[in-house]
Phi, psi and omega in degrees: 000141205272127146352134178296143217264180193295340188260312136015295197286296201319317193310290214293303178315334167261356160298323200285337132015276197298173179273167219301303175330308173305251202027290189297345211236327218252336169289164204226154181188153228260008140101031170308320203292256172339002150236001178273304182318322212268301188301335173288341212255304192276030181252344156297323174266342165288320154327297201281347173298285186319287187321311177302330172322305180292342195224029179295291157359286181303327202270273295176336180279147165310333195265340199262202184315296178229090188295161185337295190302351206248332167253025191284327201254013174269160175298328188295332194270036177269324159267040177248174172253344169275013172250024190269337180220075180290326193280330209255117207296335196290293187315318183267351182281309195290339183245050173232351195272342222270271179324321177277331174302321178277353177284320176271023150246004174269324188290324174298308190077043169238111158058080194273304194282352177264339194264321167314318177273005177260325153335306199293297162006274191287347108020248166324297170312324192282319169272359171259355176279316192237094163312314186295316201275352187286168178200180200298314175341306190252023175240354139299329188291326196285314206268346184280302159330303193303275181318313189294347174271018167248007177282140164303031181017286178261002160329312184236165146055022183256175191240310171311291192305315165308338139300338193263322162286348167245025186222350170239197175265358175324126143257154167262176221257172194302281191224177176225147185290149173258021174315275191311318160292357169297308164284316181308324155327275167346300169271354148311291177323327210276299179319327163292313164286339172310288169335294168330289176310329181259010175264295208322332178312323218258136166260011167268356182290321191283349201247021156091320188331280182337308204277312180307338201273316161327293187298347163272328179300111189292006174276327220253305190253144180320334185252004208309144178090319153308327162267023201226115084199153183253122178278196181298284138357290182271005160249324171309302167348263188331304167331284199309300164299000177281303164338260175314002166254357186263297176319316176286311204291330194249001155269332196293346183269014154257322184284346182257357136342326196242174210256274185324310172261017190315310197297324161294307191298336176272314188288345165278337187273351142283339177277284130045237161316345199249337174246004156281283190299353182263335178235002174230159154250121181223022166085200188263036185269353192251014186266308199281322185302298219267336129345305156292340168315324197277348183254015190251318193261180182266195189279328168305318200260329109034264165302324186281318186304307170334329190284341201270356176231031169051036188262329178247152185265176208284329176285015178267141158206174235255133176289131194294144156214162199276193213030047187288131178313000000 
């Protein structure tokens, strides 16, 4: 890897200047993270369009749970976008269509930040038209939308840019600031620690019961009624995994902070989440968890995952910049 050229260094000696916070805010890397984040984000909202698609009606229609007249009087629909025709099937079926179009321009990588932020939108409207239907899954989807639409998007692996470089004089730019995976970064930590804070207390999360009590709920799990009468075993099981979920939410928002354990900490939090989604239906949140992970790592590693779907040729590696992760 070539050395940083003097105005590189100059950038770099003087940010580090500012205090550790800027520091942390203020670093910059050629936006690999952020475009592997976008296609993960968006082959998920693309999933979740279709499934919305099948259930418009059912959501949202005059005929479905909750028809207009039974939420007209809530406050929240002063920002919705369904309350300009709520009734009218044509009008709410086209913004309900909105979310499988950014998911194949997210997946893609056509004009990632405008179609995201036009998600978020229709999001939002969509959860303030049916207050009832929403869960943590889509109130993380709401907030990743957001943030995720100051990400460099399209930096990598896009059908815009790759057009704009060959059909204009477009270069892509050196580096991009990571302020915005900082924060989505962040607010990954607090949900873990939020978690954490609301397990660690409960002695049925240490002696394993809570988690046996999930896998019985028939709202929620995959096994209900299978794992029931719980033998000797299969209760050490439950321990163990109560344990170890109490352990992960309040250690993983330190390690993965750091350079040395960053890597152990994503391979425990798929692994994590991959026994979350095999015993729960919780919708796309541990799809959306592990999704953010991709914003932890650096352009190198990045670039070596890539090589593995033959998307980067073998000799690429990634250009120094400065406060690079």
């Amino acid at each position: 890897m070539s050395a940083p050229s003097s105005s590189t260094g100059w950038v770099d000696r003087c940010l580090r200047q500012f205090p550790q916070p800027v520091v942390f805010f203020a670093a910059r890397n050629q936006g690999y993270a952020a475009s592997l984040f976008r296609i993960c984000l968006g082959l998920i909202i693309l999933l979740n369009g279709i499934r919305l698609l099948f259930n418009i009606e059912r959501y949202y229609g005059e005929s479905g749970a909750f028809p207009w007249a039974t939420v007209a009087g809530f406050p929240e629909h002063a920002i919705s976008l369904l309350r300009f025709a709520p009734t009218e099937p044509l009008f709410y079926t086209a913004i309900c269509s909105i979310p499988l179009i950014a998911g194949l321009a997210l997946t893609f990588g056509i004009f990632s930040r405008f179609h995201l932020f036009l998600f978020f939108l229709v999001m939002v409207s969509l959860r303030h038209r049916n207050p009832f239907l929403g869960n943590g899954g889509d109130h993380l989807l709401v907030i990743l939308a957001f943030l995720g639409a100051f990400l460099p998007l399209d930096a990598h692996y896009s059908v815009a840019t790759r057009l704009r470089e060959k059909w204009t004089s477009y270069s892509r730019p050196a580096s991009y600031s990571v302020w915005a995976s900082r924060l989505i970064g962040l607010q990954l930590s607090y949900i873990y620690l939020y978690a954490f804070s609301s397990k660690v207390k409960y002695a049925a999360w240490w002696n394993g019961e809570a988690l046996r009590a999930a896998l019985a709920a028939p709202e929620i799990s995959r096994w209900a009624g299978v794992l029931e009468p719980a033998g000797p075993l299969l209760s050490f099981a439950f321990l163990v995994g109560g344990v170890f979920t109490i352990a992960f939410e309040g250690l993983f928002p330190f390690f993965v902070w750091q350079k040395r354990s960053r890597l152990f900490a994503i391979a425990a939090g798929i692994l994590f989440h991959c026994g979350i989604e095999l015993g729960l239906r919780i919708t796309a949140f541990s799809w959306l968890m592990i999704s953010c992970y991709c914003l932890f790592l650096s352009d190198d590693q990045v670039i070596a995952l890539m090589r593995l779907f033959r998307l980067e040729p073998r000799s690429k590696e990634a250009k120094p910049v400065p406060l690079s992760r």
